[in-house]
Residue, then its C-alpha position, 0 to 999 in steps of 0.5 A: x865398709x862403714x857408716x859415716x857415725x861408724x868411721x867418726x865415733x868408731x862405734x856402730x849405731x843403733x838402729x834397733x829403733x828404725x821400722x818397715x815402711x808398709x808394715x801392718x800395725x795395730x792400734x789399742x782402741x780404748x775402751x770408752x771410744x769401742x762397744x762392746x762387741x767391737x774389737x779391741x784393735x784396729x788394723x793400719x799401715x806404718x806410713x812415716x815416722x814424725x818429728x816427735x819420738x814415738x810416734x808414728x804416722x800410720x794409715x788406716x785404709x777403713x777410715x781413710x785417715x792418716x793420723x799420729x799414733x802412739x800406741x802402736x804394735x808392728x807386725x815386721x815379720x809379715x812385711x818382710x815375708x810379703x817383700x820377699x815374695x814380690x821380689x823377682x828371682x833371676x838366674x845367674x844365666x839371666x841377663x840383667x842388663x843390655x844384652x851384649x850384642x847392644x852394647x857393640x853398637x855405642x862408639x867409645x872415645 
C-alpha cells in the first residue's frame, strides 16, 4: 500500500501543506480598512485552493463574496470535530448493504 510518488521516488510525499476543505479561517483585517472598534478579523470558509501557492480561495458568508486570500489562519481542528460528529455511527450487527434475502433474488450466469 503505496502512493504512486511513494512507489516511484521511494519516498513518501509531504502533505503537510494539504487544508480541509470547509474549514473555518480568519482573515487580519488591516487596519486603515477597520474602525476602531470593529474586529480585528474576519471569519470565513476554505473553499478551494488557487493556481498560485499561498493562496486560498475562501468564502465569507457576511458579504457574500468569494475571494483570494493570503493572510489567512485555519482553524482545522473545529472541522474535523464538526466531521466526526455528523458522521453515522453503525454497529458491526447493522447491515450496510442490500440485506441478504434480496440478494437471492439476482439470476447469476
Amino acid at each position: 500500500m503505496s502512493t504512486l510518488e511513494e512507489a516511484y521516488s521511494g519516498k513518501r510525499p509531504d502533505i503537510s501543506h494539504l487544508r480541509i476543505f470547509g474549514s473555518p479561517v480568519y482573515m487580519h483585517v488591516m487596519k486603515d480598512a477597520r474602525k476602531k472598534l470593529e474586529s480585528i478579523a474576519e471569519v470565513g470558509i476554505f473553499v478551494r485552493y488557487t493556481d498560485t501557492p499561498h493562496n486560498y480561495r475562501v468564502y465569507f458568508p457576511d458579504s457574500h463574496k468569494t475571494v483570494v486570500r493570503q493572510d489567512i489562519k485555519f482553524q482545522e481542528e473545529k472541522a474535523m470535530k464538526c466531521s466526526l460528529e455528523r458522521e453515522p455511527h453503525f454497529h458491526a450487527n447493522e447491515e450496510l448493504l442490500v440485506p441478504k434475502d434480496e440478494l437471492q433474488d439476482v439470476d447469476q450466469p
